[in-house]
C-alpha positions in Angstrom: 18.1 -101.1 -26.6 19.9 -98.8 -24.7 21.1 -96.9 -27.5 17.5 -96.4 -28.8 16.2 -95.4 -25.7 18.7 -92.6 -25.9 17.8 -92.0 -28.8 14.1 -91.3 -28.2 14.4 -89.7 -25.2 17.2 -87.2 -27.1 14.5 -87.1 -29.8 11.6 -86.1 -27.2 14.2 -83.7 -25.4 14.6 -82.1 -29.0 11.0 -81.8 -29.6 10.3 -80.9 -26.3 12.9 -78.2 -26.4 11.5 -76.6 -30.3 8.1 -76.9 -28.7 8.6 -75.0 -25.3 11.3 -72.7 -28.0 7.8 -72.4 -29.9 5.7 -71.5 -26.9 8.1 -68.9 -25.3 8.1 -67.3 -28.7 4.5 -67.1 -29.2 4.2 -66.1 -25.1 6.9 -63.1 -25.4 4.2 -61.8 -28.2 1.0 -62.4 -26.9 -1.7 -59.3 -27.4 -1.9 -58.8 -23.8 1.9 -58.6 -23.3 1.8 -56.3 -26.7 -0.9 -54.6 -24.9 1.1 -53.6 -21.4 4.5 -52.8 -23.9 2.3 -50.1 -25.2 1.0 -49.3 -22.2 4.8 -49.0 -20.6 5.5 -46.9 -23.8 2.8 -44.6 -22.9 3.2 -44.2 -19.6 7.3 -43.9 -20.2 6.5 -40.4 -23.4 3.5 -39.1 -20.4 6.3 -38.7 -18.1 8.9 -37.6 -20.0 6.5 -34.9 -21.3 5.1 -34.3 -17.9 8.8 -33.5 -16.9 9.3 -31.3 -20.0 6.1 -29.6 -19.2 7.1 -28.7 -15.5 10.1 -27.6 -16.7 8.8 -25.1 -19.4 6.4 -24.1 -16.8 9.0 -23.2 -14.4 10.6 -21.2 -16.5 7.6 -19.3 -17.0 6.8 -18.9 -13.7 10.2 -17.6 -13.0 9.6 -15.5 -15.8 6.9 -13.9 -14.5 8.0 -13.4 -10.8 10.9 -11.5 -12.3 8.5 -9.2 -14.6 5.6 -9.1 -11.4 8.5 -7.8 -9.4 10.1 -5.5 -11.8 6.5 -4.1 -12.9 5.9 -3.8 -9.4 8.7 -1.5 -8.7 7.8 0.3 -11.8 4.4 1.4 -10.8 5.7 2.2 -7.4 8.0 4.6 -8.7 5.4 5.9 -11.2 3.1 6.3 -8.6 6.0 8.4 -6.7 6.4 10.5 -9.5 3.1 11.1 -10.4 2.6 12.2 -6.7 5.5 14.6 -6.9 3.9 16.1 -10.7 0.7 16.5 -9.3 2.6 18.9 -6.4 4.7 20.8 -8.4 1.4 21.8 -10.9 -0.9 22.8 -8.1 2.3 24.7 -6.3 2.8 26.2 -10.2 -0.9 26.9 -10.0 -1.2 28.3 -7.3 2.3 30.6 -8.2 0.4 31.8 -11.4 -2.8 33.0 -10.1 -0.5 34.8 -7.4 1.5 36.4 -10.4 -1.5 37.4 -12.5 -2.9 38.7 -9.7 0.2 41.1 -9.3 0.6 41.6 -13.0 -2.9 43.2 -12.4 -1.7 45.6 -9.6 1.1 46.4 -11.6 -0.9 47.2 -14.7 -3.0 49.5 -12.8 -0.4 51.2 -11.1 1.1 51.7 -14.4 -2.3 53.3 -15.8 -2.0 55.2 -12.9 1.3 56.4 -13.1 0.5 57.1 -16.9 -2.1 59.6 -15.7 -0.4 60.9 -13.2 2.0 61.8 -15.7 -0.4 63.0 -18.2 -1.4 65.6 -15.4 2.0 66.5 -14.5 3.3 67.3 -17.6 -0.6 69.5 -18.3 0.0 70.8 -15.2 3.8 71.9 -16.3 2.8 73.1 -19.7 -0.1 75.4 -18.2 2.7 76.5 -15.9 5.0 76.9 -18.3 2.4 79.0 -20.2 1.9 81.4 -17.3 5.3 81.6 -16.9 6.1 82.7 -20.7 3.2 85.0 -20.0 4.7 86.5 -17.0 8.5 86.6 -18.4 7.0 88.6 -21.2 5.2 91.1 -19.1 8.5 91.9 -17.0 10.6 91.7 -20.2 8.0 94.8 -21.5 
């Protein structure tokens, strides 16, 4: 009697032990347990992306600070230069209305000098005239 009351308690042990075996298998896959895996997966690739995303983005960012600085200086200097341009064509400007101004007076001093020498050498030729006329008379 003992024996078989071992027996049947190893035989309920055994059946309890395939049952709660059974149970534990069908808990570990239960549709809300899949439910919160999928979940966990989910949240798990939303951070990893989130992560690769702030790291992209940082890169950009540093990106652009670089270029927003280096553009920066760029139109600064272009700004300098253009400011230095704009002086040298309203000094140049300024230095060729001057000039044509004097290239004027100069043209009409040359016209001037142009009759003045027209007149001289009449003035000569008449007088070289009168002179041939005279040197002949004494030479008679």
């Amino acid at each position: 009697m003992v024996r078989s009351s071992l027996s049947l308690l190893l035989l309920l042990g055994g059946a309890l032990a395939r049952a709660s075996a059974a149970d534990s298998a069908r808990s570990a896959v239960t549709p809300v347990q899949k439910v919160v895996q999928l979940m966990e997966g989910m949240m798990a690739k939303g951070k990893e992306e989130k992560h690769d995303e702030q790291v992209q983005f940082a890169a950009y960012k540093q990106f652009c600070d670089d270029n927003i600085a280096e553009k920066q200086r760029a139109i600064k200097e272009a700004n300098e230069k253009l400011e230095v341009l704009s002086a040298d064509i309203e000094l140049h400007t300024t230095d060729a209305a001057k000039m044509q101004k004097e290239i004027a007076e100069h043209e009409e001093d040359i016209t001037v000098w142009a009759g003045d020498q027209k007149a001289a050498t009449k003035v000569r030729e008449i007088e070289k005239a009168d002179y041939d006329a005279l040197h002949q008379d004494y030479s008679e």
